[in-house]
Structure formats: C-alpha cells, structure tokens
N, C-alpha and C positions, 0 to 999 in steps of 0.2 A: 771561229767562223766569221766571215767578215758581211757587213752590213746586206751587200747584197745578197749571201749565199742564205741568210736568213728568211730574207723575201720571197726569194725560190721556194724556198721550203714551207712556209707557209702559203706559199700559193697554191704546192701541189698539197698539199694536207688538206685547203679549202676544197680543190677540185675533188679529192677522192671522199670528205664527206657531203661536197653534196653529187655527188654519183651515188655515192649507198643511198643516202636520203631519198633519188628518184628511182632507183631498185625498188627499195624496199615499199612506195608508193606504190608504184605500177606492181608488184609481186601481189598486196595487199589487193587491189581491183582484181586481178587474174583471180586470186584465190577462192573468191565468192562465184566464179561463172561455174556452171555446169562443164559439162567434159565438151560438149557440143559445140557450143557458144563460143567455148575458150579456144577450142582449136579455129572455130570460124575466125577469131579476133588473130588467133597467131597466122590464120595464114594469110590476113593481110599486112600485118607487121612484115614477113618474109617478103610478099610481094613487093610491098615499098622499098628495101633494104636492099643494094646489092652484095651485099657478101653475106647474106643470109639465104641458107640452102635447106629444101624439108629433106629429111631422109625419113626413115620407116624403124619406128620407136627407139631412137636414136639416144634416148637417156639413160638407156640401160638400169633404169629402176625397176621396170615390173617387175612384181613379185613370183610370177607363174605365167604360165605359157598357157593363156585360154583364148580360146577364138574368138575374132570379132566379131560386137554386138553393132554393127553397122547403122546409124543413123539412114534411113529412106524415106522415099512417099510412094506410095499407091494413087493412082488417081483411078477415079471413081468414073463409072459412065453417066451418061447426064441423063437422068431419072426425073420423075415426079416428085414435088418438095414432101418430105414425112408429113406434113401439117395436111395437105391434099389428100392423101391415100388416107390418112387416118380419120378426117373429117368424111370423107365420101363413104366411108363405113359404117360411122356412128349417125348417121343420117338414118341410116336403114333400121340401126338398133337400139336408138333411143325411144325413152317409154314414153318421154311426154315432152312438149316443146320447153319447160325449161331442163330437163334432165340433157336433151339438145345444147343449150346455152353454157350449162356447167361445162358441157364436153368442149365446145369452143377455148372456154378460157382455161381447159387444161392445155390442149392439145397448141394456143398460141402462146402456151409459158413452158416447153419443150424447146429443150437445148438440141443442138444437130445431133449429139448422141439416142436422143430419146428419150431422157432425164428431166426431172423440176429441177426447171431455172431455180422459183424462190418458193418456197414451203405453199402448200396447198392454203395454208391460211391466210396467206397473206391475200387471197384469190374469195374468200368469204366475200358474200354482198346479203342486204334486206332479206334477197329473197331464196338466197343459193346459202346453203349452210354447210360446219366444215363436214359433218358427216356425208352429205350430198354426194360430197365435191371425193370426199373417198372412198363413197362405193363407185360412181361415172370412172373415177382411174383406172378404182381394179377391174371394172371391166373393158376399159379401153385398152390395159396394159393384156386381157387377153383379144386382143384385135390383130389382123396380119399388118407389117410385124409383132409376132407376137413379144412382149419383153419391156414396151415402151411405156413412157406414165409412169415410170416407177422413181424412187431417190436413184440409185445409178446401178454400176454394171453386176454385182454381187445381186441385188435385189432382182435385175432383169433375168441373170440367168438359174433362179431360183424361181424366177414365175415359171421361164420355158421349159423347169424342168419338173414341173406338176403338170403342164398338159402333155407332156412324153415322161411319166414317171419311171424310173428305173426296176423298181420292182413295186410288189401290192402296197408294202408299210411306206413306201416313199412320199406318199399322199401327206404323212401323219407327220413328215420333219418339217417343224415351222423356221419360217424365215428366220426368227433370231439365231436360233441352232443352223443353221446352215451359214449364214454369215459369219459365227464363229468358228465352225468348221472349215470355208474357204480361208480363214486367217491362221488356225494352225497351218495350214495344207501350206499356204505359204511360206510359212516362218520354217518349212520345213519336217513340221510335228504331225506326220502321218499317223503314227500312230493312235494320235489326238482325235485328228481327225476322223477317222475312220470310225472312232466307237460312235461321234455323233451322227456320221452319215449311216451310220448301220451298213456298211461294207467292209469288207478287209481285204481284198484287192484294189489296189493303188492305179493299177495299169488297166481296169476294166472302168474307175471311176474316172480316169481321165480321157480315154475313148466316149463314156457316157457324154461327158460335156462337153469335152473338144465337138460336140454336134450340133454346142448354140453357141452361140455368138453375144459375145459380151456387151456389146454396140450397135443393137438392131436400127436403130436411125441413122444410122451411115451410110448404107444402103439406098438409101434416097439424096446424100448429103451432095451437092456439085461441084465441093473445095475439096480438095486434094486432105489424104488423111496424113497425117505427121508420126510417127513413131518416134519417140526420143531414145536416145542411149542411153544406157545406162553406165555411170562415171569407172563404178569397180566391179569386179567378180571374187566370190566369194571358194575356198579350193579348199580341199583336207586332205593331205597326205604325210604320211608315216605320225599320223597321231597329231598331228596338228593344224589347224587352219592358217591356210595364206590367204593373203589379201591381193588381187592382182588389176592392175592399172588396164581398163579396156581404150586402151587408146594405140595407135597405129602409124601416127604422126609426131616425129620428133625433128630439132632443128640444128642446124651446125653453122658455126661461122667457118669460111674461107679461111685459106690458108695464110701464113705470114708473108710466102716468098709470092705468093697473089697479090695481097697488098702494099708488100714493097714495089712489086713491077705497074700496080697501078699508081702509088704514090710517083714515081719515075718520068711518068707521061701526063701528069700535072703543069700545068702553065703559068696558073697565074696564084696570087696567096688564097684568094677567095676559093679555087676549088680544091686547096691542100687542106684550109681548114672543115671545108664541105666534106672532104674525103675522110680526112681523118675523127670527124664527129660522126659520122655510119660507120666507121670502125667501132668506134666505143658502142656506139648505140647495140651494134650487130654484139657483142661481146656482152652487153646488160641481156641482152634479150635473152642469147643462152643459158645465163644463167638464173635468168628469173626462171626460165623453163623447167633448167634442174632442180632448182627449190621448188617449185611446184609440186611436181611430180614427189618429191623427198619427201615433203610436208605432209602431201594428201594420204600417201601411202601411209608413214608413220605413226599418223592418229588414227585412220582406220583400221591399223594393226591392230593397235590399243584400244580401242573398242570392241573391238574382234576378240581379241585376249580376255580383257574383263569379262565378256557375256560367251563365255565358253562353254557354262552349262544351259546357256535358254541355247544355244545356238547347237547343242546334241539333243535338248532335251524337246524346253516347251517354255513357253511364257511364264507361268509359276516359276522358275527360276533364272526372270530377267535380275541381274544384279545393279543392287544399285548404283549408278555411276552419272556425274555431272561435269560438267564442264571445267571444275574445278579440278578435280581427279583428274583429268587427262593432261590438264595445263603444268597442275604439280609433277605427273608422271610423267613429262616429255620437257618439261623444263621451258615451258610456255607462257606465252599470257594466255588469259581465258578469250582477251578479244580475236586471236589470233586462230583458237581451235576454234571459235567461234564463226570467222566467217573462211577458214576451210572445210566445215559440214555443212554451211546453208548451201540447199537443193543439191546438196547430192544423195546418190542410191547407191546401193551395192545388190547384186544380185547374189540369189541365193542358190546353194549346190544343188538342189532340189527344186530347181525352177522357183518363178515367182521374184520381186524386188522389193527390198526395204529400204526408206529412208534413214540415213546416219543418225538423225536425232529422233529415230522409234525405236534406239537402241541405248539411249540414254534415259535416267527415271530416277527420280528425285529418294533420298534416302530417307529410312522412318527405321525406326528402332523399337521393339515392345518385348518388353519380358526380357532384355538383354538381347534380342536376335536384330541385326537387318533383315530390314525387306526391301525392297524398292517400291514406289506407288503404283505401278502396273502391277509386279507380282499379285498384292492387297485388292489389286479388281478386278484380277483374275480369280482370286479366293470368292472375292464377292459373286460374278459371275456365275462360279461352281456350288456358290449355296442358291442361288435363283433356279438353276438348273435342277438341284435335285429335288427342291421343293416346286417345278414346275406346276402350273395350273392351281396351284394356292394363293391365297392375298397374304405377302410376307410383309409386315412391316418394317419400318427402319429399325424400329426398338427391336424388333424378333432377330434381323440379321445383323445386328450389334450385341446380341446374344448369342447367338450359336458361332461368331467370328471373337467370342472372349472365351469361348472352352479352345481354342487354338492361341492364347494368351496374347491373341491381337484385340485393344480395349480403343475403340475407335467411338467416337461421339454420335449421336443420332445425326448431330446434322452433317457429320462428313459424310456417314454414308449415302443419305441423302443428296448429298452433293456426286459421289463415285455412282448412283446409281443414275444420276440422271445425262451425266459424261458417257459411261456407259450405252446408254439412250440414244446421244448425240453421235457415235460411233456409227451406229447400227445404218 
C-alpha cells in the first residue's frame, strides 16, 4: 500500500473512532432521561435535522403491545390559595390564640399537594412544642379539604378514609398497617393486602378509595397539574413476564436515493460538507435511538427475570440483586446499568408503579440462605405486626428473627427499624 493509501486509512479509521466515541457520549446522556424528557430532547434533534423523520415506534423493540400511558396536563380552575381556605377554618376552630399560631406555621409549610414541606419539627419554637404542633395537624388534616397536614398521599387518603370508614372495624387499622397495605396493593400482592385491610374483595376496595383523592391541595392549586409517564409496562403471558417499552415515538433517517438527489443540487463545497455531516449526524441519531430502546429493555428484562417470585408473590421474596449481577449477566459495566435505571419506572400489571432501583436489594446471607435486605425488613416488619401494641425491643426482635436462623446485631436492627420509620 503506498504512502498515501495509508493516510486514507487512517484518516477514516480516526473518523469512524471518534464517531463512536460521540455515540456513545450522546447514547450515555440519553440513557439517564426519563421516557418523557428523552423523547422531548428527540424531538428536537429531529426537528433540527432534515433527513430526520418521527414515525410511530419505529424501533421495533417493544416487548408487548400495551397502550399508551400518555404524558398530559389538566389545568385547574382558578380557586382560592389551600393556605386561605385552610386558615379561614382553623380561625373558627382553634382553642386558644397560640393553638391559632401553630396552625399558621403548619398550614404556610404546605406544599401545593397539601403535604409537610419539612418535618413538623423543624416548625418547634419556645413556645409551640412538637407535640402541639401534632395534634393542630391532626386536626387541620380533618378540615375541608379533608387529607391535608399530613407527610403525603398514602397518609392523606388514610385520614379520608376514617372519616368515611368502610366498615365498623375500619376505625381500628392504623396508619402504619394501611401504608403497608397500600405498598402490597401496589407491588401487586392483594392478597397481602387484603388480610391487613381486612377485606377480600379487590374490586369493592378500590371503588372504596377511588372516592378520595390522593392530592386534596390541588384542588385550590392555580398551576396546571403534570402527570408523568411512566418509562415501561409490565405484561405476563403464557407463564412469563414481558417488559414492554411505553413509548409511541420512533425516528428514521431518509432515504439514500433522497440524499443523493439532495447531494446533486449542492453548489458550492461548504453546503456538500454541511449536507453531508446531517447525513452522519441523522444516521448517529438512529442509532443511539435503537441502543436506547435495546438497552433499556434488556436490563429491565433482567430485573424482571431475577425478581420473578416478589413479582407473583410478595416482598418477602424480593431476590437479591445488584447492580453488579445485572452488569455480569448482560455483559455490562455497572456504570452503564447504572445510569439506564436512574428515574425510571415500570408499571405494574396490577395497576400502581415501581421504581427500577426498588427492585434491586443488597445481598445478606445467614445459615447458608440468601436474602436480600428488604426481604430481612419485611421479616422485621411482620414481627412488629404480630407483636402489635407491645414495646418490642431490639434485643427482643433480634431474638425471635434468630429462631428463623437470621443472627442480626442489635444495632442493625435498630438501624431497619428506624429506615422502616423513615418509609412510613
């Protein structure tokens, strides 16, 4: 090969590694957006681009044919601020002018949902104690809206659902037990469910609550409300779960005999090479698109596969699995599975959405068994429950969690029970 034909060659060899090299950049940002975002970002890549065309899931990866979960807004009528309506109540039904005062500094540390902004304590003064300050909530959060004042939406519709109880005993499930019951219900685990709600139809408990509203402060809110999408949907047919991509937007480049006939009517060198760089560009872009879509599916497969029995069963058997595991079992780096699950969800066949990384859980091993670290506070959990209404200590529940040959230190559980805590 002669001196020149060598220079060639490594010309194009430079060109075509640094094209992968701004692939695989630009793929790497893409991979971290939400489904939302990312299509927002694609479709104005397309719009810059002319021989970039949307078509209608044009990647042909999803996994299953489920219907879109549409990104929208509802816009709200323009109402009285939450802070107004709540305050012009607690006026009338405050006991004493500082019980009045507490109720101020609850009701101006309310987020538009109706929620504490920052923990009731952080709202302590000389004269306003935390106690004060959480019986003024609990009774502001029974004020019309009823639901507000609370930590958030599980809490709110578990107040509204003690002043419209569903039956006599429904007075008597306290909130812990119902916010773990709204988290089976989620994950799927009616049956779970069900025993804490003390119901066994599914379809009469969801009519019950489809009758409050998860977000009483929106209702007064004057900003338009946002619904995000959710990235994937979750399927099960003939014995196994698919994973299916909710997206509706795919991209194609133009054809060859289009950009030869625009190459053709080129003038001058500046717009052959202008032309010919939105060729490549348009050609990177589909393909970052289809590694996207490849990628994202792939590992949520894999996830999906590994947690096969929390995913028919129940939380006690989330499997253990890390980021490590997925990257060995798809031939990955970890940074790679790593920023393909930040913020995304999957939705569940059973209504309701999890995040991809509350389906991953750190490995522990006792008596020769795995467990994963959820399963182990799900156990703990299920010993606070049957020992309800008792003072269990840590040494007590690091004894009755060693007859099941899990030998856990006082101060882990100490540490799971107060995570646990933090949950609620």
């Amino acid at each position: 090969m002669s001196h020149v034909g060598i220079e060639q060659s490594q010309a194009i060899a430079t060109t075509q590694v640094g094209v992968a090299q701004r692939l695989l950049y630009t793929t790497a940002q893409m991979l971290t957006l939400p489904q939302v975002a990312y299509e927002e970002a694609l479709a104005l890549v397309v719009e810059e681009n002319l021989f970039l065309t949307q078509s209608e899931d044009s990647s042909g990866l999803r996994a299953g044919g489920s219907g879109s979960a549409e990104f929208f807004e509802e816009t709200v009528v323009d109402r009285p601020r939450l802070s107004e309506v709540l305050l012009a109540q607690w006026q009338l039904h405050a006991s004493s002018p500082l019980a009045y005062e507490a109720g101020v500094r609850i009701v101006s540390n309310l987020s538009a949902e109706g929620f504490h902004r920052l923990p009731l304590s952080t709202l302590v003064t000389d004269t306003i104690s935390l106690v004060m300050l959480q019986r003024v909530a609990k009774e502001i959060s029974r004020l019309d809206p009823i639901g507000c004042a609370v930590r958030d939406w599980v809490e709110s519709l578990w107040v509204q659902s003690q002043e419209v109880p569903l039956h006599a005993s429904w007075v008597e499930v306290p909130e812990l037990m119902f916010r773990d019951a709204m988290g089976y219900w989620q994950a799927g685990d009616w049956a779970m469910a069900g025993r804490l709600f003390g119901e066994s139809d599914a379809d009469l408990m969801r009519r019950y609550l489809g009758q409050f509203t998860p977000y009483p402060g929106l209702a007064y809110d004057r900003e338009p409300i946002v619904y995000r999408q959710v990235d994937l949907s979750l399927e099960e047919g003939e014995g196994k779960f698919e994973v299916a991509l909710l997206s509706w937007m795919g991209v194609e480049r133009l054809s060859q005999a289009e950009y030869q006939g625009l190459l053709a009517k080129m003038q001058s060198p500046q717009e052959l090479a202008w032309l010919r760089r939105m060729w490549q560009e348009a050609g990177e872009v589909v393909a970052m698109h289809r590694y996207r879509s490849m990628q994202l599916l792939r590992v949520a497969q894999c996830i999906v596969d590994a947690q096969r029995e929390y995913l028919q069963r129940n939380c006690m058997h989330l499997a253990p699995l890390q980021l490590d595991d997925i990257a060995k079992s798809l031939q990955m780096s970890i940074s790679s599975v790593s920023r393909i699950i930040k913020g995304k969800s999957i939705r569940m066949m059973h209504g309701g959405t999890l995040a991809l990384k509350d389906l991953l859980s750190r490995r522990q091993e006792h008596a020769g068994t795995h467990y994963s670290r959820e399963a182990i506070k799900q156990k703990i959990k299920y010993i606070l429950y049957r020992h309800y209404g008792e003072r269990l200590s840590d040494a007590k529940v690091s004894r009755l969690l060693a007859l099941e040959n899990i030998h856990l230190a006082r101060r882990t559980i100490n540490k799971y029970r107060h995570e646990i805590l933090c949950q609620k």
